[in-house]
Structure formats: structure tokens, C-alpha cells
TIPAKE-891604 format. One record per residue (C-alpha): residue in three letters; x, y, z. Coordinates in steps of 0.2 Angstrom, whole numbers, plus 5000, padded with zeros to 4 digits. Layout:
N
ALAXYZ/...
This chain:
476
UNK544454904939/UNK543754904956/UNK543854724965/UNK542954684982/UNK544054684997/UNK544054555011/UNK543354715024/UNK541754725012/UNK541454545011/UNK541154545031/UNK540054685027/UNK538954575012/UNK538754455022/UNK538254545039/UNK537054645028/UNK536454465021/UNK535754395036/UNK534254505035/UNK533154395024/UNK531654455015/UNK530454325026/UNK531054205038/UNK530254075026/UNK531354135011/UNK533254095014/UNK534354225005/UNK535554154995/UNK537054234998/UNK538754234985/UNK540354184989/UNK541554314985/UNK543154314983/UNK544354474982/UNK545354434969/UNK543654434956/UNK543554584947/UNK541654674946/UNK541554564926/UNK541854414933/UNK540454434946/UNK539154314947/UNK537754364961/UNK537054184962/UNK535354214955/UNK535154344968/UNK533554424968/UNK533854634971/UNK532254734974/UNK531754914971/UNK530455014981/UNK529755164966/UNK528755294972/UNK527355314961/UNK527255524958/UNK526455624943/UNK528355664940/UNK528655504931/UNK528155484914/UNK526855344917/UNK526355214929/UNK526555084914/UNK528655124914/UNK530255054916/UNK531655174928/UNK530155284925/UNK530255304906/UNK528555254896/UNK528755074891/UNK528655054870/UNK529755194869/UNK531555234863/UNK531955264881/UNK530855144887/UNK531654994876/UNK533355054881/UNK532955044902/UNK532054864899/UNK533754804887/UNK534854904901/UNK533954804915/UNK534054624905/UNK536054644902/UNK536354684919/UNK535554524926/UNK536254424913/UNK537954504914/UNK537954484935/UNK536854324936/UNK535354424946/UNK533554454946/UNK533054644948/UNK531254664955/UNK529954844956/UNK528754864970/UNK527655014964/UNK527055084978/UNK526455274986/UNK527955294999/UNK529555174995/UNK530455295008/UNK529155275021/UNK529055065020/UNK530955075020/UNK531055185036/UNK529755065044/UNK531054925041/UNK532554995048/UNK531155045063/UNK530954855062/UNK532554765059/UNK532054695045/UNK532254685025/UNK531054755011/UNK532054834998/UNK533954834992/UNK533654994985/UNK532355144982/UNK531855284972/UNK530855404979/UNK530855594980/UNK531955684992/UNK530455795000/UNK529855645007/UNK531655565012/UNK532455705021/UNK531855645041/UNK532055475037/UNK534155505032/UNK534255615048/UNK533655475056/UNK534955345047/UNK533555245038/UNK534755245024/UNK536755215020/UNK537955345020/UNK538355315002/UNK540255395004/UNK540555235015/UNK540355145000/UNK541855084986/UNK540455024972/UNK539955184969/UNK540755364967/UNK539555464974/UNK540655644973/UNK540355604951/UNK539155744946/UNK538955704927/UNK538255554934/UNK537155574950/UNK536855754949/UNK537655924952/UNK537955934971/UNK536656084973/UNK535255974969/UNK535755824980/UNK536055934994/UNK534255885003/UNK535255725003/UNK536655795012/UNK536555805033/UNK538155805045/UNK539355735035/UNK538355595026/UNK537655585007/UNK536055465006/UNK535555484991/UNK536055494970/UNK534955554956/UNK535055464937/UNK536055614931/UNK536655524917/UNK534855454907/UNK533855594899/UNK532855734908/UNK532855634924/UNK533755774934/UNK533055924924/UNK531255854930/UNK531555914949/UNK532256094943/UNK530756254944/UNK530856424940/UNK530856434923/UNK529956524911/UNK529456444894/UNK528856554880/UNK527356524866/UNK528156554853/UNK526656574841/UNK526156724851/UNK527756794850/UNK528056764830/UNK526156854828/UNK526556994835/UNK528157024826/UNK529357074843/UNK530957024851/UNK530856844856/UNK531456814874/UNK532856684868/UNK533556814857/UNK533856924872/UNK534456774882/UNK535556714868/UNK536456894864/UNK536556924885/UNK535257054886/UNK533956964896/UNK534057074910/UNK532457164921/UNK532657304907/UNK532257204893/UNK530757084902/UNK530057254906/UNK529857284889/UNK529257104885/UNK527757134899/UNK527557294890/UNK527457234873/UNK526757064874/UNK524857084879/UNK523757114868/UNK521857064862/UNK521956914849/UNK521356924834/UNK520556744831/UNK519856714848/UNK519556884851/UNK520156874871/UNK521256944882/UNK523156874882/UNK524256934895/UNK526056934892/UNK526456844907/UNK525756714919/UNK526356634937/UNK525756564953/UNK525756694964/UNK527256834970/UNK528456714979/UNK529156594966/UNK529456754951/UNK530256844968/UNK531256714974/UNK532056694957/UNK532456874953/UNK533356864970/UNK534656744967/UNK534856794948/UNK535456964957/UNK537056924965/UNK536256844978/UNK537356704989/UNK536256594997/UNK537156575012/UNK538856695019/UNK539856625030/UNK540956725045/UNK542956705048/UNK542256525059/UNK541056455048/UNK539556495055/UNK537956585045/UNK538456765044/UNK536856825031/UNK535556745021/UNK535356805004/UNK533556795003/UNK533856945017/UNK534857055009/UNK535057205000/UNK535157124983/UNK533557034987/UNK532557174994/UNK532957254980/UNK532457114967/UNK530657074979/UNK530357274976/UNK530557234957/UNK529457084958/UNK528157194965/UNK528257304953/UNK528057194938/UNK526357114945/UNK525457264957/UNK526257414948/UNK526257504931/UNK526157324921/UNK524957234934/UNK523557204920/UNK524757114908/UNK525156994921/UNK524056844926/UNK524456784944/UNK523156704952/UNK522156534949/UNK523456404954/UNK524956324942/UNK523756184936/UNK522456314929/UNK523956414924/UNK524656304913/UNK523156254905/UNK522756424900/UNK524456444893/UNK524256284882/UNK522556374877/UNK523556534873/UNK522956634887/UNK524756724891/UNK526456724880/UNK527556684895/UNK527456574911/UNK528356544926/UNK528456354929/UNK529356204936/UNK530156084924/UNK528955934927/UNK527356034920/UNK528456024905/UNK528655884899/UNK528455744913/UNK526755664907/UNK525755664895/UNK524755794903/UNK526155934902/UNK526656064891/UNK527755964879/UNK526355854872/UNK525055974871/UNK525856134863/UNK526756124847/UNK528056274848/UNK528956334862/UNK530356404871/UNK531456414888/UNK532456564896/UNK532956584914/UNK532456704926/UNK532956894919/UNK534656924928/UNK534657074939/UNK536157234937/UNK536957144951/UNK537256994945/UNK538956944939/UNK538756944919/UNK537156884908/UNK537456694913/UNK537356714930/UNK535456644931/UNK534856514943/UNK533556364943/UNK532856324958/UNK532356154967/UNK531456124983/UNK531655914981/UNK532655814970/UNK531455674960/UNK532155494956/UNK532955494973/UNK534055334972/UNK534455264990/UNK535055124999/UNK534055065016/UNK535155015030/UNK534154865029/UNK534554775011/UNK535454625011/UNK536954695005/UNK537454875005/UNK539054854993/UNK538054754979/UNK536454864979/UNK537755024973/UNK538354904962/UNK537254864953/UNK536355064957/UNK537855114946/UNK537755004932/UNK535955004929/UNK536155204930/UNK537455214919/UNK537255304903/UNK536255234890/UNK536955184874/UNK536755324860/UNK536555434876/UNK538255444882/UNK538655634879/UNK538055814884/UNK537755824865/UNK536955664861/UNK535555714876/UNK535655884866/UNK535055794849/UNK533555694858/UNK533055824865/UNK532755944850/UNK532255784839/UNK530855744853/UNK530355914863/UNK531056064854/UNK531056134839/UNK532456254841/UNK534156184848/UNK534356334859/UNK532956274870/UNK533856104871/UNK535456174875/UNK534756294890/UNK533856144896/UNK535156044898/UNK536456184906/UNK535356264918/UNK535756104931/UNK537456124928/UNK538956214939/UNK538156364949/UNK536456374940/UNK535656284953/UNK535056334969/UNK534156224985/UNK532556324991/UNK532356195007/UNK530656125010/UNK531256165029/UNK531356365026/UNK529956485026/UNK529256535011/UNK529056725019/UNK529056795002/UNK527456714996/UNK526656855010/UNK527456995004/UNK526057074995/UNK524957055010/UNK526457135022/UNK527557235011/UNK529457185007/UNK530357295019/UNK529057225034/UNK529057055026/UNK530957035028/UNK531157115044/UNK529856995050/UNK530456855046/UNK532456875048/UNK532656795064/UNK531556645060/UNK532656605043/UNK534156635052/UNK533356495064/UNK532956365052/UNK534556395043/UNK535756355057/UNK534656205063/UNK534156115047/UNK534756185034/UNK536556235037/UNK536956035043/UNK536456015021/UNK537756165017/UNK538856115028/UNK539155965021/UNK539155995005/UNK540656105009/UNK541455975017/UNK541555865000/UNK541756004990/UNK543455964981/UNK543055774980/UNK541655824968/UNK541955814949/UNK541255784933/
């Protein structure tokens, strides 16, 4: 069991002359190294947390953004109440637009406003380059490098810059990672079951989910209903770039190759395997299948026509799913999940990837909170599994007992954020490929090479880089 040692006791109570007002003295515990982290008693210390407010979250009316009166719901309120009974502490929420913004504003300042926030890493990643926020590997409280619990390393990478990790994601309570994940495509599966044809899971499931075989699905799927007497496409997404982006890296595509020094030798998104896969995209939508696909309108209209049964399959992120009562989950009775379709280059049928562009639930640490050591304290046990909750399968279970009627969906849900499935699209890097249908792929690549190459060695590469650097410290 971990104990506090007399070097981060200096740093408690450095950290604690930062009070919340000058009228409000903090009270500050006396610690003592030999106290192991049960016997710690925090004094009545009150801890703050700054949440973002964002549709991502299930509800405004929410505890560690699960909907209060709820299973999960109970679970964070009791979780909340042991751990200030347990440490002798008083954990407080400031709902407000940007937590990461007021807490940059602080360090700007000098003084304190929150111990710890959870915020969205889109809007986070200038204020860590500017060291608003602790570099959590400085910290013995909390293992950052443990995936199963804060989140594969690929989606924390945003979080990643020069050698320092800001933030951690709630890997470890239900769906809260999954939610930041896009790229997917979910099925209707009543559409599929009237019109008596392969089912995309059943191709996933016996590794045939290939461009072949989603060919065929575009192919077979459109058709005129019979009750509503309108026209059903097969497929729908927003625009060319997300479906193309996709097909890319589920070709063999490395994101990044690096030369004999370390330095950026090629980007996938401009290479052969993707040229190839953004020729394929434009296939599928402007060529001999373009009038089964519906690609225009905007995600929002999109999914509402799918919950209406306006197309069999859709291209979406995670978070139209099942993030609020608004998504697909509680407004369509039976569907399904598959990846991407994997290209011939990819390295077998598994070799799918889930992209994210910002991890949700950011969980950081200002450089400004009383006490840097006891905010990832108590981060990691308020974070830590719930009971009932404690294994891949248990989340499995919920999961097909709340959202899905067929386990598979469940299972693929919760794999696709695991090992190599997951990729980082940077917020920071062009989005050429969302103009390729006005430029053409081969002028749409040879366009924008240089800028990518660019961006990648000045923002984006510091995030790989470091990723890279912790590599072998990371585990589940």
C-alpha cells in the first residue's frame, strides 16, 4: 500500500497556501508518512471539481455524468459518499460551460478555483501546452500509465505533449470512454431482418467484413418500403471525409512512420494504402452505388432520418448513440454495431480502427489546487470501478441488459477502444479529405502533403512522441 513520503508532504502543503478566497482559510492536514492511504483523514477538506457541461453527458441532472435515479447513478452518488466518509472530505461540482478555461484563468492568476476538472480534451489541449495543468507522471497517487483504468493510451494522446501526461479518462465506469470514440457504423436491424439478407454482424463475426462484402450490402440493402412507401437507402453519413478517413486506416495504414532518427518519415493519411482507400470511398458515394447512399444534410438530420428508417446503415460517433436521451439508443428498439469494412491491406479481419478527435470526461488536475498529491488521490478512488462493474464482462452484461439486444453488439463496443483499434485524428490536422470530392484524391493529397507534414512535426508529433516515450510503462 502506497504511504505519503516526506518529499510530497512539502509539496501538500506548498500546494495548500493557495486558498480559495483570502477570507476562507484552507485547512490543511497534518500528514504523516508513516499513515498508510486507509488511515488518511483529510480534516473535513473541502475538494472541488469544475464539470463541463456538454450534450456528451447523459444529463445536466447527473452525478460523474451518469443520470441521477439510476443504477449508475445511485452507484456514483454512494461511490462519492464513501469516499468522503472513508477520507473525512467534502467533494464539491461547479457545473459550468468551460471548467478548463476558468482553470487556465487561475494558473494565469496565481490563484485557486478547482482541485480537479473534467472537461473535454478539444478544449484542454493549449491550456496543457501552456502548463495550466500537472504533469500527472510526477505524481505517486495515481498510475497514470494503467490503461484498464484511464483509457488506452491512443485516446489520451491529445493529453500527451513533450514528455508530460495532463490528463486521465474514467476508463473503468461504463461507456464513459466509448462515448469519445466516432467511426462506427450501426445497423437497423428491422430493415435488415425484412429484407431477409446477410446481416453486417454476421460478416463481421465470420471475418468477412471486408470492402467486398459492404459492396454488396450497398448493393443489396436499398430498397422502396413497403408500409411507408419511401425510399430507404442502404447507407447514410455526413459527408465523404469521415467514411474515407476510416477506410484508410482500416487498410494497413500507420498513422505515423518514423526514419532510422525518430523523425516523421510518412503519414499514413498520404499514402498509397490511403489513396487507394479515398478511391474506394469515392466510389461507394459518387460511383456505380451513389443512389443508395445518403450523404448530405448534416449528422443531426442524419440520424434522425435513420431513427425514422430512412437508411439501413449509418456512419456515426459513439455519443449519438447512446449519450442522452436524444440518441439512438433510446429511440430505436433494435440495433447493431460493426467497424469500418477492412481493406485487402490490412493485416487480417480484426484489424479495424475507431477514430477519436477529443477525449470526453477529461480528468485533470490544475497547477493551482491546494494540493496536487490528494486531488489524484482521491481522482483514483472516486474513479475506480464500481461495485458489480469490476470486469470487461460485467460491463458486457449491462451493456446487452440496457442497450443491446444481441451480445455481439456489446462485446464489439467494448473491444473497439482496446489495444490498436484506436486511432487519434487531431483537432490540429487538416481534414483535406473532407474536399476531396470538390479536388479529386490524387490532387487532394498532393495538395495538402506538405501542410500535413507541417502540422505533424509541430503539434502533433510532440503527442506521438510522447506516447512513445512511455510506451513500456503502459499496462492493463
Amino acid at each position: 500500500m502506497r504511504r505519503f513520503s516526506a518529499a510530497i508532504i512539502c509539496i501538500l502543503l506548498v500546494f495548500s497556501l493557495i486558498s480559495c478566497t483570502a477570507s476562507e482559510p484552507e485547512i490543511v492536514p497534518e500528514y504523516d508518512a508513516s499513515v498508510s492511504e486507509d488511515s488518511l483523514d483529510l480534516n473535513g477538506q473541502q475538494l472541488k471539481m469544475g464539470m463541463a457541461i456538454m450534450s456528451y453527458y447523459e444529463s445536466d441532472n447527473s452525478t460523474l455524468t451518469y443520470i441521477n435515479d439510476t443504477d449508475l447513478g445511485d452507484l456514483a452518488a454512494q461511490r462519492l459518499k464513501d469516499v468522503e466518509e472513508k477520507y473525512n472530505c467534502e467533494i464539491i461540482f461547479d457545473y459550468v460551460a468551460r471548467s478548463g478555461e476558468l482553470a487556465f484563468n487561475s494558473a494565469i492568476a496565481g490563484t485557486y478555483v478547482y482541485d480537479f476538472i473534467n472537461e473535454e480534451s478539444y478544449f484542454l489541449e493549449n491550456f496543457m501546452r501552456a502548463n495550466a495543468f500537472v504533469d500527472l507522471t510526477t505524481l505517486e497517487n495515481i498510475d497514470v500509465f494503467d490503461e484498464t483504468k484511464w483509457g488506452n493510451r491512443n485516446i489520451r494522446m491529445q493529453s500527451m505533449y513533450n514528455g508530460a501526461i495532463y490528463a486521465v479518462l474514467p476508463a473503468a465506469h461504463p461507456s464513459r470512454v466509448q462515448n469519445s470514440m466516432g467511426g462506427m457504423i450501426v445497423v437497423n436491424e428491422d430493415i435488415i431482418a425484412s429484407l431477409i439478407t446477410t446481416d453486417p454482424r454476421d460478416y463481421f463475426e465470420n471475418g468477412t467484413w471486408n470492402w467486398e462484402t459492404f459492396t454488396n450490402c450497398l448493393n443489396a440493402y436499398a430498397h422502396t418500403s413497403g408500409i411507408s412507401n419511401e425510399y430507404v437507402y442502404s447507407f447514410s453519413c455526413n459527408g465523404y471525409g469521415g467514411i474515407a478517413r476510416g477506410l484508410a486506416m482500416s487498410n494497413g495504414v500507420d498513422y505515423v512512420t518514423l526514419d532510422d532518427s525518430g523523425n516523421v518519415k510518412e503519414i499514413g493519411y498520404v499514402s498509397q494504402l490511403a489513396i487507394d482507400a479515398y478511391n474506394q470511398a469515392y466510389d461507394w458515394l459518387y460511383g456505380s452505388t451513389a443512389d443508395n447512399v445518403l450523404s448530405t444534410g448534416g449528422e443531426a438530420s442524419l440520424v434522425s432520418g435513420f431513427i425514422s428508417g430512412n437508411s439501413a446503415m449509418m456512419l456515426t460517433n459513439v455519443w449519438r448513440l447512446l449519450a442522452n436521451s436524444d440518441s439512438i439508443a433510446y429511440r430505436l428498439d433494435n440495433y447493431g454495431l460493426v467497424p469500418v469494412p477492412v481493406g485487402p491491406n490490412a493485416s487480417g479481419p480484426d484489424d479495424y480502427k475507431i477514430t477519436t478527435s477529443s477525449a470526453l470526461f477529461s480528468t485533470c488536475i490544475p497547477i493551482t489546487a491546494k494540493d496536487a498529491e490528494i486531488s489524484a488521490f482521491i481522482i483514483d478512488k472516486i474513479y475506480a470501478p464500481f461495485e458489480g462493474y469490476e470486469t470487461k464482462e460485467d460491463m458486457i452484461d449491462y451493456l446487452t441488459k440496457n442497450y443491446f439486444h444481441d451480445r455481439r453488439d456489446s462485446v464489439f463496443f467494448i473491444e473497439m477502444i482496446e489495444d490498436d483499434h484506436v486511432w487519434f485524428h487531431p483537432s490540429r490536422h487538416s481534414n483535406f479529405q473532407d474536399q476531396i470530392p470538390n479536388t479529386g484524391v490524387a490532387s487532394g493529397v498532393e495538395a495538402n502533403e506538405e501542410v500535413l507534414f507541417k502540422e505533424m512535426e509541430n503539434d502533433i508529433f510532440p503527442m506521438y512522441k510522447t506516447m512513445l516515450q512511455y510506451e513500456e510503462l503502459f499496462h492493463k
